[in-house]
C-alpha positions as CSV (number, residue, x, y, z in Angstrom):
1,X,94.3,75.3,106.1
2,X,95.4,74.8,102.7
3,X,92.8,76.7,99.7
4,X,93.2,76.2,96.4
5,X,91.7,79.5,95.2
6,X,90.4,79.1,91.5
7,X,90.2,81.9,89.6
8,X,89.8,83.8,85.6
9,X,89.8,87.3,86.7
10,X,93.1,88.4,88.3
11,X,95.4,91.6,88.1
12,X,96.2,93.6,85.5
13,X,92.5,93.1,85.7
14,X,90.8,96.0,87.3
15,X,87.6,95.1,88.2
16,X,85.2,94.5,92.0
17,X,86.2,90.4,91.6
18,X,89.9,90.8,91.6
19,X,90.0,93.1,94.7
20,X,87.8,91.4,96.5
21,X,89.7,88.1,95.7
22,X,93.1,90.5,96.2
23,X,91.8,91.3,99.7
24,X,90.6,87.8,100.6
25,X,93.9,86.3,100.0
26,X,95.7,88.8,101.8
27,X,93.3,88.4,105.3
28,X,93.6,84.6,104.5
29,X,98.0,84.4,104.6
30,X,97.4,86.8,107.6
31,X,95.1,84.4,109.3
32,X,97.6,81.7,109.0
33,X,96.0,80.0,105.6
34,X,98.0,78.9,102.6
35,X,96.5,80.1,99.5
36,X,97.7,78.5,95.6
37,X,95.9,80.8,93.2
38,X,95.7,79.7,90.3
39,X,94.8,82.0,87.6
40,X,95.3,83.0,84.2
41,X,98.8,84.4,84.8
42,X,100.1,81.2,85.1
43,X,99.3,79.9,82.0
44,X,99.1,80.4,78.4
45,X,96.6,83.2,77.3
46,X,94.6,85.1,74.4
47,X,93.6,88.7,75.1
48,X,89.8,89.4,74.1
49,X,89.5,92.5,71.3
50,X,88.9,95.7,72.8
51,X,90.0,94.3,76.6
52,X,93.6,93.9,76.5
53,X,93.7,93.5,80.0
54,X,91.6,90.4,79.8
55,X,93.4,86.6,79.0
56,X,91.8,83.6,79.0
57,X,93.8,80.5,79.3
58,X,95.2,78.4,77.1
59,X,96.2,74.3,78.1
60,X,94.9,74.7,81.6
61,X,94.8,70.8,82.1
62,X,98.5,70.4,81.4
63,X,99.2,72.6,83.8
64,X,96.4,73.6,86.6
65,X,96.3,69.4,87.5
66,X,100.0,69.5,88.6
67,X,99.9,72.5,90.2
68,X,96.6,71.2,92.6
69,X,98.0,67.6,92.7
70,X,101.5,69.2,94.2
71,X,99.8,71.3,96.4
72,X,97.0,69.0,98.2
73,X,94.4,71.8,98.9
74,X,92.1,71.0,102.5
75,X,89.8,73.1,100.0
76,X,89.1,74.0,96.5
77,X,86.9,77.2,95.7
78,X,86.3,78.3,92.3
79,X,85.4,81.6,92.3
80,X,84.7,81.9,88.6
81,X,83.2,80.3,85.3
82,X,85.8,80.7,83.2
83,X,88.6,78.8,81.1
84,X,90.2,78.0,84.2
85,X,87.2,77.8,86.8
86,X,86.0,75.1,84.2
87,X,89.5,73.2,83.8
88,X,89.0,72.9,87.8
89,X,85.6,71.6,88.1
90,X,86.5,69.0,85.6
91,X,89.0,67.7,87.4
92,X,87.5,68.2,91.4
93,X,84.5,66.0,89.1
94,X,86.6,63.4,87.6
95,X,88.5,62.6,91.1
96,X,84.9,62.9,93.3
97,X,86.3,65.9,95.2
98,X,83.8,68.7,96.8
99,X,84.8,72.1,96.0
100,X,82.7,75.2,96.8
101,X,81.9,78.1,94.0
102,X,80.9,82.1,94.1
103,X,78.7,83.5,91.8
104,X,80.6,87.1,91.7
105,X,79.5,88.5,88.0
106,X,76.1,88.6,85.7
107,X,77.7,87.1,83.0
108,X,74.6,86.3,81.5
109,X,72.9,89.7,81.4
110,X,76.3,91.1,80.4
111,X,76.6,89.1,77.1
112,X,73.0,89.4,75.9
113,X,73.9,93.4,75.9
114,X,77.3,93.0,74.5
115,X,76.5,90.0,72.2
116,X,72.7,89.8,72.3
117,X,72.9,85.9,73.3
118,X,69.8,84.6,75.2
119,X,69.2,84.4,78.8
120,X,68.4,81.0,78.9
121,X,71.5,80.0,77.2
122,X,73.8,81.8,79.3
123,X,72.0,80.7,83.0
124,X,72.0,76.8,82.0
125,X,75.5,77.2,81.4
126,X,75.7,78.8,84.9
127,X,73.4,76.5,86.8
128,X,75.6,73.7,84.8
129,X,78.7,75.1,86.3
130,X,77.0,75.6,90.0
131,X,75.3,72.4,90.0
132,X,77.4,69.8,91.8
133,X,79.0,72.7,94.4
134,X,78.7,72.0,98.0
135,X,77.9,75.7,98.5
136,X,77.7,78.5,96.0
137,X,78.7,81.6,97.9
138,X,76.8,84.8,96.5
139,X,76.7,88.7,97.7
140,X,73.9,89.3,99.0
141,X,70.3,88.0,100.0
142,X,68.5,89.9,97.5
143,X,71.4,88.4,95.0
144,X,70.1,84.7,96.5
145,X,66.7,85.2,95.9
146,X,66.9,86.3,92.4
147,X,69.5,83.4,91.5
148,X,67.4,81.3,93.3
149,X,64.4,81.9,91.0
150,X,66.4,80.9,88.4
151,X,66.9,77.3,89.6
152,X,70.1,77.7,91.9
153,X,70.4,76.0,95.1
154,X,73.1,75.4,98.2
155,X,73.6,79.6,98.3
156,X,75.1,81.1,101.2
157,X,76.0,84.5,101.7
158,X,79.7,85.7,101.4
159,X,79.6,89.7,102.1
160,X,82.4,92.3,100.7
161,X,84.5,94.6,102.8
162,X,86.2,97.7,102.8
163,X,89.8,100.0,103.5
164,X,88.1,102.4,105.9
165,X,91.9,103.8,106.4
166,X,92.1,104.7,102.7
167,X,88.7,105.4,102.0
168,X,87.9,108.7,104.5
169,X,86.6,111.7,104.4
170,X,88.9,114.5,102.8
171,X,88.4,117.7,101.5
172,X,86.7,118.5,98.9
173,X,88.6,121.1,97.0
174,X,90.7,118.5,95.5
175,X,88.2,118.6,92.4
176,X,87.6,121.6,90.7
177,X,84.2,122.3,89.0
178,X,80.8,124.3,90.1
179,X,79.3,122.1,93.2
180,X,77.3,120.0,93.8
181,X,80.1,117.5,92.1
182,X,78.5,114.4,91.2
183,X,80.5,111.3,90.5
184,X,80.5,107.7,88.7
185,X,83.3,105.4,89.9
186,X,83.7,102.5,88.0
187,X,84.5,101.5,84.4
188,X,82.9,102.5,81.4
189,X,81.6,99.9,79.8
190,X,77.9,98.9,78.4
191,X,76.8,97.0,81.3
192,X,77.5,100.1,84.1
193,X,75.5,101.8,82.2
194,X,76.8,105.2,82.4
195,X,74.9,106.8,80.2
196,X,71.9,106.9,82.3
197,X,74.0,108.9,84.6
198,X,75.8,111.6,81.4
199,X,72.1,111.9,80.7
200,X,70.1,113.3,83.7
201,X,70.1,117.2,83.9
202,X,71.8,118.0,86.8
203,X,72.9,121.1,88.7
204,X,77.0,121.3,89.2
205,X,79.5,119.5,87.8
206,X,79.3,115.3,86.5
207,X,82.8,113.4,86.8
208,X,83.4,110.0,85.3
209,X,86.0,108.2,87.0
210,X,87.2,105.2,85.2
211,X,88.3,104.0,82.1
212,X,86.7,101.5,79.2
213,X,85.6,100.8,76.0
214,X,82.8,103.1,75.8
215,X,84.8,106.2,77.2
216,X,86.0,108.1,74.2
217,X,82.6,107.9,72.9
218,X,80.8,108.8,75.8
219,X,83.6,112.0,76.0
220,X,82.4,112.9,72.9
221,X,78.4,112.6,73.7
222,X,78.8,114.6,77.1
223,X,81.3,116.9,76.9
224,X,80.5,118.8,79.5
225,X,81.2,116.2,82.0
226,X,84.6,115.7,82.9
227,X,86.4,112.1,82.1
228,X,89.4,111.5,84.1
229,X,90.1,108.4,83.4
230,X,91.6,105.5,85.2
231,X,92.4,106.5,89.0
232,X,93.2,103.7,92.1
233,X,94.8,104.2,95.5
234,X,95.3,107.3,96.9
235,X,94.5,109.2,94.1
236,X,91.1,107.3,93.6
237,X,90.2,107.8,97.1
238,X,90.7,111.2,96.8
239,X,88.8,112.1,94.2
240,X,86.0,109.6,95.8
241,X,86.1,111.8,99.0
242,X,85.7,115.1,96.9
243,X,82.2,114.2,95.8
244,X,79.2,115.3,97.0
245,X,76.7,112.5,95.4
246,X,78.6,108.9,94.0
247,X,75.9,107.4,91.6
248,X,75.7,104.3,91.3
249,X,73.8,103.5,87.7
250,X,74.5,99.9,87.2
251,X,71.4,97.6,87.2
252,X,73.6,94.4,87.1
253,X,76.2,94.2,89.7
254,X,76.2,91.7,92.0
255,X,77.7,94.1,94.8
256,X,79.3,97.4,94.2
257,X,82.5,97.8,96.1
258,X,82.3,101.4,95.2
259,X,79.2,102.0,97.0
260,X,80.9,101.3,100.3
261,X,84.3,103.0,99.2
262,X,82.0,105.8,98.8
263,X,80.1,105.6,102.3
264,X,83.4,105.4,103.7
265,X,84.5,108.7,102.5
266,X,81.7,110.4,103.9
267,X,79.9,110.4,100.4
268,X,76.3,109.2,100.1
269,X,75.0,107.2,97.1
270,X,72.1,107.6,94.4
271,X,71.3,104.3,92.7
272,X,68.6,102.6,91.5
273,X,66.8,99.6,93.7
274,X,68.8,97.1,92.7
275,X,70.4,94.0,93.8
276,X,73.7,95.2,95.6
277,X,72.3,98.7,96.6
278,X,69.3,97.2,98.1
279,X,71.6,95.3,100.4
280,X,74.1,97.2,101.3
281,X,72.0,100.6,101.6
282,X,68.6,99.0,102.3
283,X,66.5,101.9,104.9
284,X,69.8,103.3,106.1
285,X,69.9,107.1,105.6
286,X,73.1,106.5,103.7
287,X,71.6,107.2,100.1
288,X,69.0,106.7,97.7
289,X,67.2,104.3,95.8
290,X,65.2,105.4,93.0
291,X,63.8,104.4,89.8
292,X,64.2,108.1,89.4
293,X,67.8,108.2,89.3
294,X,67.5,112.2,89.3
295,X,65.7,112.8,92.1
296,X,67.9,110.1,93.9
297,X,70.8,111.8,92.9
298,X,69.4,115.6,94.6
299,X,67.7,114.0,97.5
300,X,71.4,112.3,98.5
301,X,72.7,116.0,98.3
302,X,70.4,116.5,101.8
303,X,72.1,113.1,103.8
304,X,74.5,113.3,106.7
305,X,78.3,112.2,105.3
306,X,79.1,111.2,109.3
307,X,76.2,108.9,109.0
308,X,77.7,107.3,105.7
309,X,81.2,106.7,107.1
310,X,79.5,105.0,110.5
311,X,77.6,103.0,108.1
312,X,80.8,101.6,106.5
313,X,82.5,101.2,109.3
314,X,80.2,98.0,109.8
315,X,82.1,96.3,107.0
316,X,85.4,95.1,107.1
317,X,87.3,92.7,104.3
318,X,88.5,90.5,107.6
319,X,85.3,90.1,108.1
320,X,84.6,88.9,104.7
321,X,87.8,87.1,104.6
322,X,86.3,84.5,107.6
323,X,82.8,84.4,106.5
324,X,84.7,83.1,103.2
325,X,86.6,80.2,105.1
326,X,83.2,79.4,107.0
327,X,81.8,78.3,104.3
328,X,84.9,75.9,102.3
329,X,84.3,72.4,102.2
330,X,86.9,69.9,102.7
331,X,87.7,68.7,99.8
332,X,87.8,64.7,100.5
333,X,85.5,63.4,102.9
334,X,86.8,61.9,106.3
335,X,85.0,59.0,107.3
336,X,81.4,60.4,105.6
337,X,82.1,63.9,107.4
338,X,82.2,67.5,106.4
339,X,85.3,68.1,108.5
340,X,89.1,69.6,108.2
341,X,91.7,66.9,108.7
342,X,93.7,68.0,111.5
């Protein structure tokens, strides 16, 4: 099959929607797919203040339209609101394609912290964007149910996966520091909110491991936790296997691929009951879901790592990768039918 994979967060971006989409299209070329991406590297961009790693794109029209008119996609997915997501729906509307769309990020919650812009703003925009898909794909079921009280319809579920060959358990005396040694993964911006992890008194040692806007000046707040910046691959999943306690602070993510990167290391997770958490942790002695984030964080101290790892082990990102392509659309209709021309 031929997918035309929309998309406005791509590398250098480092982020849960670019690895996921990395993965994806990875388990989609091995599966025998052909993937165009088209995202903002390939056109003109403008980098936002203060996220240098983030362009939007400039003149998509000129230049996305050619690029999906050479191609002839089977499917279009647009797996993002953005500059480029937007160029995309415009055309799949103007030519009376179908496309399909994932709802990946809580943009709207994010910019009335960062900005202050109301809700209601923000989510028409959204259900605007969403409206005419044949199916928006979301996370999770608890992610469903809460977009779908907000007026959003046609969801279906598209889970995450994970490298269980790079995230194992290791030893642990690859970080230094009095134990227990509790980590955030993840970067350090407003909407992980990190501070509600700097904050709780804790016994041991706190690590932040990521980088972000918000870093120096949490460094300076906290400094007796240790900020080490920026970390992937094998260093990352080193340094994930050498906690004792991931915790998991965010109230907004859709997911959390670090929650499983985590469990997959042998590490169990404190987080609060949230949408993503919920989901991927649910009853399973794996971690803990608290409104109390501290007593989450010491009651995941007493959890078996063996039964975190097995509990990972249940996802995979070629699983994801087909649930993905069960759900595409063909983009042109054959004879009134939703099926793949052959």
């Amino acid at each position: 099959m031929k997918i035309a994979l929309i998309t406005d967060a791509w590398h250098p971006q480092i982020n849960g929607v670019v690895t996921t989409l990395t993965h994806t299209t990875e388990i989609l070329h091995r599966l025998g797919h052909t993937v165009e991406l088209c995202a903002p590297d390939r056109f003109y961009t403008w980098h936002h203040p203060g996220h240098p790693s983030v362009g939007r794109a400039l003149l998509r029209g000129p230049r996305l339209l050619p690029t999906l008119e050479a191609f002839k996609p089977d499917a279009i997915h647009l797996a993002s609101e953005g500059c480029v997501g937007f160029a995309a729906r415009r055309y799949c509307h103007e030519r009376g394609y179908h496309y399909t769309t994932s709802f990946h990020t809580r943009f709207p919650e994010y910019f009335k912290m960062r900005v202050g812009l109301p809700l209601w703003i923000s989510y028409g925009y959204m259900r605007w964007f969403h409206s005419e898909s044949e199916r928006v794909m979301v996370t999770t079921e608890s992610m469903r149910q809460a977009l779908s009280a907000k007026g959003f319809d046609r969801m279906v579920i598209w889970s995450r996966g994970v490298d269980t060959d790079l995230y194992r358990p290791r030893g642990k005396d690859f970080l230094p520091g009095e134990r227990p040694i509790f980590a955030y993964v993840g970067r350090v911006v407003i909407e992980k909110n990190v501070e509600d992890f700097l904050k709780l008194k804790l016994p041991g040692t706190k690590y932040v491991i990521g980088d972000g806007p918000m870093r120096a000046e949490l460094e300076q707040k906290y400094p007796e936790a240790r900020f080490v910046g920026f970390q992937s691959g094998e260093a990352l999943a080193r340094y994930m296997a050498a906690a004792d306690v991931m915790v998991f602070p965010s109230h907004t993510d859709t997911f959390g691929l670090v929650i499983l990167e985590a469990l997959a290391s042998g590490v169990p997770v404190a987080a609060f009951p949230a949408p993503g958490p919920i989901d991927i942790i649910g009853n399973a002695q794996v971690g803990v879901l608290s409104a109390d984030l501290k007593q989450a964080a010491l009651d995941a101290l007493k959890l078996n790592p063996a039964d975190c790892r097995r509990h990972a082990l249940n996802y995979s990102w070629e699983q994801s990768a087909r649930q993905f392509v069960s759900h595409l659309t063909p983009m042109v209709r054959i004879n009134g039918e939703t099926r793949f021309e052959s």
